[in-house]
C-alpha positions in Angstrom: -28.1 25.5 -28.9 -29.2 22.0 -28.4 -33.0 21.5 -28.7 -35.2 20.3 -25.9 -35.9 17.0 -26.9 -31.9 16.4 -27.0 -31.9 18.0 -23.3 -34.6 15.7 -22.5 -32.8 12.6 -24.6 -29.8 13.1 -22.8 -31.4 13.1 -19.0 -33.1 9.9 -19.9 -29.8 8.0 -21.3 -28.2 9.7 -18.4 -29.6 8.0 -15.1 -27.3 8.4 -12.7 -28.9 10.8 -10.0 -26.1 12.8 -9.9 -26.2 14.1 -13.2 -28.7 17.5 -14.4 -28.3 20.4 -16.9 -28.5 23.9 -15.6 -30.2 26.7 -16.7 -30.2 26.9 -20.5 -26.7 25.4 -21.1 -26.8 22.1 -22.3 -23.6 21.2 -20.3 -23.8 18.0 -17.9 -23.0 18.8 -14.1 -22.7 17.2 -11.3 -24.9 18.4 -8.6 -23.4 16.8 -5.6 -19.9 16.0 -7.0 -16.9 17.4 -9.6 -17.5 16.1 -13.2 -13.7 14.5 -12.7 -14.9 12.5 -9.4 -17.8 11.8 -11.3 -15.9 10.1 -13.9 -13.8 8.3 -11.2 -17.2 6.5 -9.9 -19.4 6.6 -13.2 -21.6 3.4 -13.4 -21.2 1.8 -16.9 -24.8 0.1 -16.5 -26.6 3.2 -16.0 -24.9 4.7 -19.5 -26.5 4.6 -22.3 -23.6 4.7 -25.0 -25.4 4.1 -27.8 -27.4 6.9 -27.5 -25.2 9.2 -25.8 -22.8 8.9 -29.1 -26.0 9.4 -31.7 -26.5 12.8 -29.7 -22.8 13.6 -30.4 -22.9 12.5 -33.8 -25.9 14.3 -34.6 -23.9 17.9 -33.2 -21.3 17.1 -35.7 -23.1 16.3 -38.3 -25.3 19.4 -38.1 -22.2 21.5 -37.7 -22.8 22.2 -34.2 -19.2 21.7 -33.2 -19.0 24.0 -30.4 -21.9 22.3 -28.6 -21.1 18.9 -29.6 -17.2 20.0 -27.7 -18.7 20.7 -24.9 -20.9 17.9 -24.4 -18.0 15.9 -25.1 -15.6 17.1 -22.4 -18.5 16.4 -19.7 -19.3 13.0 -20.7 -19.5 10.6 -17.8 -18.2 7.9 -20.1 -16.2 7.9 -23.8 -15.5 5.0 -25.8 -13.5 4.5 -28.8 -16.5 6.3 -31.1 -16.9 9.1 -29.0 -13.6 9.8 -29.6 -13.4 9.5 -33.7 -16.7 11.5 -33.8 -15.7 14.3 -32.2 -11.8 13.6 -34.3 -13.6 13.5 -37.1 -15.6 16.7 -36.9 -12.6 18.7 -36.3 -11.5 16.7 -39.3 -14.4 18.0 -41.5 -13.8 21.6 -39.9 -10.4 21.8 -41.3 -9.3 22.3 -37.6 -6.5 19.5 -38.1 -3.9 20.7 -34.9 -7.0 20.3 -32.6 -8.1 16.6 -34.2 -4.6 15.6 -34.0 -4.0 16.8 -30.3 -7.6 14.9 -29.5 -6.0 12.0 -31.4 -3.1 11.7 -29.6 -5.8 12.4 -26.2 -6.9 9.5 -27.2 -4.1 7.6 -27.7 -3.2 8.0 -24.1 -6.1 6.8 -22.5 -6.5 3.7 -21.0 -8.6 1.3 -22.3 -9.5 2.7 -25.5 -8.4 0.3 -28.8 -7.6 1.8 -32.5 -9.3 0.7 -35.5 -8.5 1.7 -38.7 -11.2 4.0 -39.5 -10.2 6.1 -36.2 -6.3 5.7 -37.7 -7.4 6.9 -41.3 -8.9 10.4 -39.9 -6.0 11.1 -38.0 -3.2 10.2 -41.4 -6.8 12.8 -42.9 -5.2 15.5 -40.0 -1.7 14.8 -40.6 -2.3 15.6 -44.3 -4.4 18.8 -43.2 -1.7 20.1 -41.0 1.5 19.3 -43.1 2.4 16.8 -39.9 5.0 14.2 -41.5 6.2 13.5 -39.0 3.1 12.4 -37.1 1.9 11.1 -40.1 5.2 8.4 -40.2 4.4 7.1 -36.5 1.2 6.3 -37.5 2.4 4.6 -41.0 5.0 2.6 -38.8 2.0 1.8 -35.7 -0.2 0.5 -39.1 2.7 -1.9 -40.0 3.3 -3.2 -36.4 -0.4 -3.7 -35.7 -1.2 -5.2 -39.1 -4.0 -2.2 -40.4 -1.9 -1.0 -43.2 -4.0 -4.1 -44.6 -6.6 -2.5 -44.1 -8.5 -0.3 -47.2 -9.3 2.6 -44.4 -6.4 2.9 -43.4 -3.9 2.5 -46.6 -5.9 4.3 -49.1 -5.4 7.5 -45.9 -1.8 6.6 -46.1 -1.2 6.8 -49.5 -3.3 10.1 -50.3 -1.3 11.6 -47.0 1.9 11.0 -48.8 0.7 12.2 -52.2 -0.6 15.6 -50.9 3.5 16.0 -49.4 4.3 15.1 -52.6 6.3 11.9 -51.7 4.5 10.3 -54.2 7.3 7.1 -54.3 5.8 5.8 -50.6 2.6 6.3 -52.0 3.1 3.8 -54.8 4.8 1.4 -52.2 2.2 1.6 -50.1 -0.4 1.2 -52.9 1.5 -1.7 -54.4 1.2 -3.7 -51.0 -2.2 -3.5 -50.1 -4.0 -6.5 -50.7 -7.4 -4.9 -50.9 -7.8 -2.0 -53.7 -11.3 0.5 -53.5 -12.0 3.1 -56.0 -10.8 5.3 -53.1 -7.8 3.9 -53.3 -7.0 4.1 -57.3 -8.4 7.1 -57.3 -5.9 8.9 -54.2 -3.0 7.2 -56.3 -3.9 8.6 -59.5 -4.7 11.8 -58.2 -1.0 11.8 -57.0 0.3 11.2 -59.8 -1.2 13.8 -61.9 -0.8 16.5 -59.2 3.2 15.0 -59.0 3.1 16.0 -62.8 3.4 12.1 -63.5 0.3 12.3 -66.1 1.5 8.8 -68.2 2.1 6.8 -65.2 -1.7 8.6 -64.1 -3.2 7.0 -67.0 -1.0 3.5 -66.9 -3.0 3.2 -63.4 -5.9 3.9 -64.8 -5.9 0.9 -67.4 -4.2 -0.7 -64.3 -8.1 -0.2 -62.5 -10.4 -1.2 -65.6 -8.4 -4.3 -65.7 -8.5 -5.2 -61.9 -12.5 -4.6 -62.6 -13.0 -1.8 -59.8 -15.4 0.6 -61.2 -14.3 4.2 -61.7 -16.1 6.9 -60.3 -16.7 10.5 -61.4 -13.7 11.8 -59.4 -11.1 9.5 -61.1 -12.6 10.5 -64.4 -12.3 14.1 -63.8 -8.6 13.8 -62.9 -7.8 11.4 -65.7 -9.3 14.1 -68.3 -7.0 16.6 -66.3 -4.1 14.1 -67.3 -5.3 13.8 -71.0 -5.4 17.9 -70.9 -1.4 18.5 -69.8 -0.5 15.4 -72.3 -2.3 16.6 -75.1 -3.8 13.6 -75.3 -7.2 13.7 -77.0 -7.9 10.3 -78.3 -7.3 8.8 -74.8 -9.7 12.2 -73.5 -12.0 11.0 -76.0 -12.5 7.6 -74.9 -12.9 8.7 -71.6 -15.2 11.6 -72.2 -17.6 8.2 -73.8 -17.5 6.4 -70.5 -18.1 10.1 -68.9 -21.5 9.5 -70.8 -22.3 6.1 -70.7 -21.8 6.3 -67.2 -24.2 9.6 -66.6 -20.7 11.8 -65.1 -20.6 14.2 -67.7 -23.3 16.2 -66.1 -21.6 16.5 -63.1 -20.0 20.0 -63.0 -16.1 19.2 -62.3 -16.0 16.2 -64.7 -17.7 18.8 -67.2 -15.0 21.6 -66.6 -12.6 18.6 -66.9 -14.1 17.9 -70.3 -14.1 21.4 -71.9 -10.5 22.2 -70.6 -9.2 18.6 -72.5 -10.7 19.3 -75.6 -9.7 24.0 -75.1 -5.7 22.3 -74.2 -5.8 19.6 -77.2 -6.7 22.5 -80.0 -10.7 22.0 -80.1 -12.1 25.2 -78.6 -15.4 24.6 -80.1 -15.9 21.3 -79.2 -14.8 22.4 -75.6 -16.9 25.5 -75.7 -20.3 23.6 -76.7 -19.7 21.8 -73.9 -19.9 24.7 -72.1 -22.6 25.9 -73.1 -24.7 22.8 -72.3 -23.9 22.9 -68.5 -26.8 23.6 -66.4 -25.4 26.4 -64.2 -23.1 29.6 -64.8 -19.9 28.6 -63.8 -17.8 32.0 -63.8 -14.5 30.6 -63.1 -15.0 28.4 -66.1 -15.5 31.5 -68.3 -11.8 33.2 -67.2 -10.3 29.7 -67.9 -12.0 29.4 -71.2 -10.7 32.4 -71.9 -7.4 32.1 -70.7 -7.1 28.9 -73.1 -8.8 30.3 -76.2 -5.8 33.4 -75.2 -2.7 31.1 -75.6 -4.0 28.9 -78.8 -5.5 30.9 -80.9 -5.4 34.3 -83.3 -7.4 37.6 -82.0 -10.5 37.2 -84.4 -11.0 33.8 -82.7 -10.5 34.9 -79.4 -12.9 37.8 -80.0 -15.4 35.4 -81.3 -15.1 32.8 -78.5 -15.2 35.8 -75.8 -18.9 36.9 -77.2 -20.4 33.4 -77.4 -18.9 32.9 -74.0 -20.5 36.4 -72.3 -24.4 35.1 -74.4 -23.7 31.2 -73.0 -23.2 33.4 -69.3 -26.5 35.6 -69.9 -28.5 33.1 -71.1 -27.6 30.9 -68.4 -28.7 33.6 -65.9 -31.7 34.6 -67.5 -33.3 30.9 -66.7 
């Protein structure tokens, strides 16, 4: 339920006469006229946008997406970020078919304009909802209008091709933007280890350090998943320093990442005290440490790794 203050927030931005909230429903109505003929007649001057689309943006952002729905469809007016905010917070639901049919809502109305943060959450839907097909008439309406350029945009279009597994269009796409974020070398490396490409994964990575865009604790974590299925420990190594010099190897999944490198390259113990110096209890860690210990090594060890593993888990919950 909307608060009072937004009820009273929303009848101030609101000024047009016509306009009230009834009973405890913060709906708009029209109290002389349809909400449709409203719209027909609304007066742009008398709108407050601005704050109209803080009020919506604050629903989605609390979580409130039924109310923030609902104040949406009885809006006198909706511009292009009324639109991607209440896109988006489908988006962040994981409610992808009803962003994409908004999208495409949108899409149809007059005298609304795409950008390419707007176009990015919708390739974010097509990913969601398995939509190819959606997802190329967007990639073809980026080249046309020129926002493939655009880092938005592109680094969307290349992580919606790598979660389809077409990981080829993604490096084609990646190759051509001009612009390259961390979000975007880290969506192409991430395809490329989940494609089972883990060389070509670390290739990009060198690819990054020497184009000067600093990693971030996600590209680590999936690098050091790379070094795990390769075996590779020196190159884990290396990255498990910057993991450290760079304060990451605190953070839980780059942790996990760590001790399941050093478990798949043959050093349990290593992998294991790394285990043990992470703040919380991590259960699923345990069964995977346990898993690995399972396939590399004799019983006596894995009896021995199993204990120190169930003490690390009590001790942990004792604090």
């Amino acid at each position: 339920m909307v608060s009072t203050i937004r009820v009273h927030n929303l009848r101030k931005v609101c000024t047009v006469p016509n306009i009230a909230f009834i009973g405890n429903k913060d709906i708009l109505v029209s109290q002389t006229t349809s909400i449709n003929s409203f719209r027909k007649q609304h007066v742009p001057n008398a709108i407050n946008m601005l704050e109209l689309n803080s009020l919506l943006k604050n629903l989605v952002k609390t979580g409130d997406l039924h109310e923030a729905r609902q104040m949406f469809d009885v809006m006198p007016q909706r511009d292009e970020i009324s639109w991607t905010t209440i896109i988006s917070g489908y988006v962040r639901a994981m409610k992808s078919s009803e962003a994409l049919l908004l999208f495409s809502k949108m899409w149809l109305s007059p005298g609304l304009s795409m950008d390419p943060f707007c176009l990015s959450i919708a390739l974010k839907a097509c990913a969601l909802e398995f939509n190819l097909n959606f997802g190329e008439l967007l990639h073809g309406y980026l080249v046309k209008s020129g926002f493939i350029n655009s880092v938005f945009a592109g680094s969307a279009l290349l992580d919606m091709y790598a979660k389809f597994g077409k990981i080829e269009l993604g490096i084609i796409v990646f190759d051509e933007m001009p612009i390259k974020s961390v979000v975007s070398w880290t969506a192409i490396i991430t395809g490329l280890v989940h494609g089972g490409y883990y060389k070509k994964g670390l290739v990009y990575l060198s690819e990054m350090r020497k184009s000067g865009v600093e990693y971030d604790s996600y590209t680590l974590a999936i690098v050091l998943k790379a070094c795990a299925c390769l075996g590779a420990l020196n190159f884990g190594r290396e990255i498990h320093t910057h993991t450290v010099k760079r304060g990451f190897n605190d953070t839980s999944y780059v942790a996990n990442s760590l001790s399941t490198m050093y478990n798949k390259c043959g050093k349990l113990d290593y992998g294991l005290r790394l285990f043990d110096k992470m703040n919380t209890r991590d259960v699923m860690r345990e069964d995977v440490n346990v898993l690995e210990l399972s396939a590399t090594n004799s019983k006596a060890q894995q009896k021995a790794c199993r204990a120190r593993i169930e003490t690390c888990g009590r001790n942990k919950e004792e604090k």
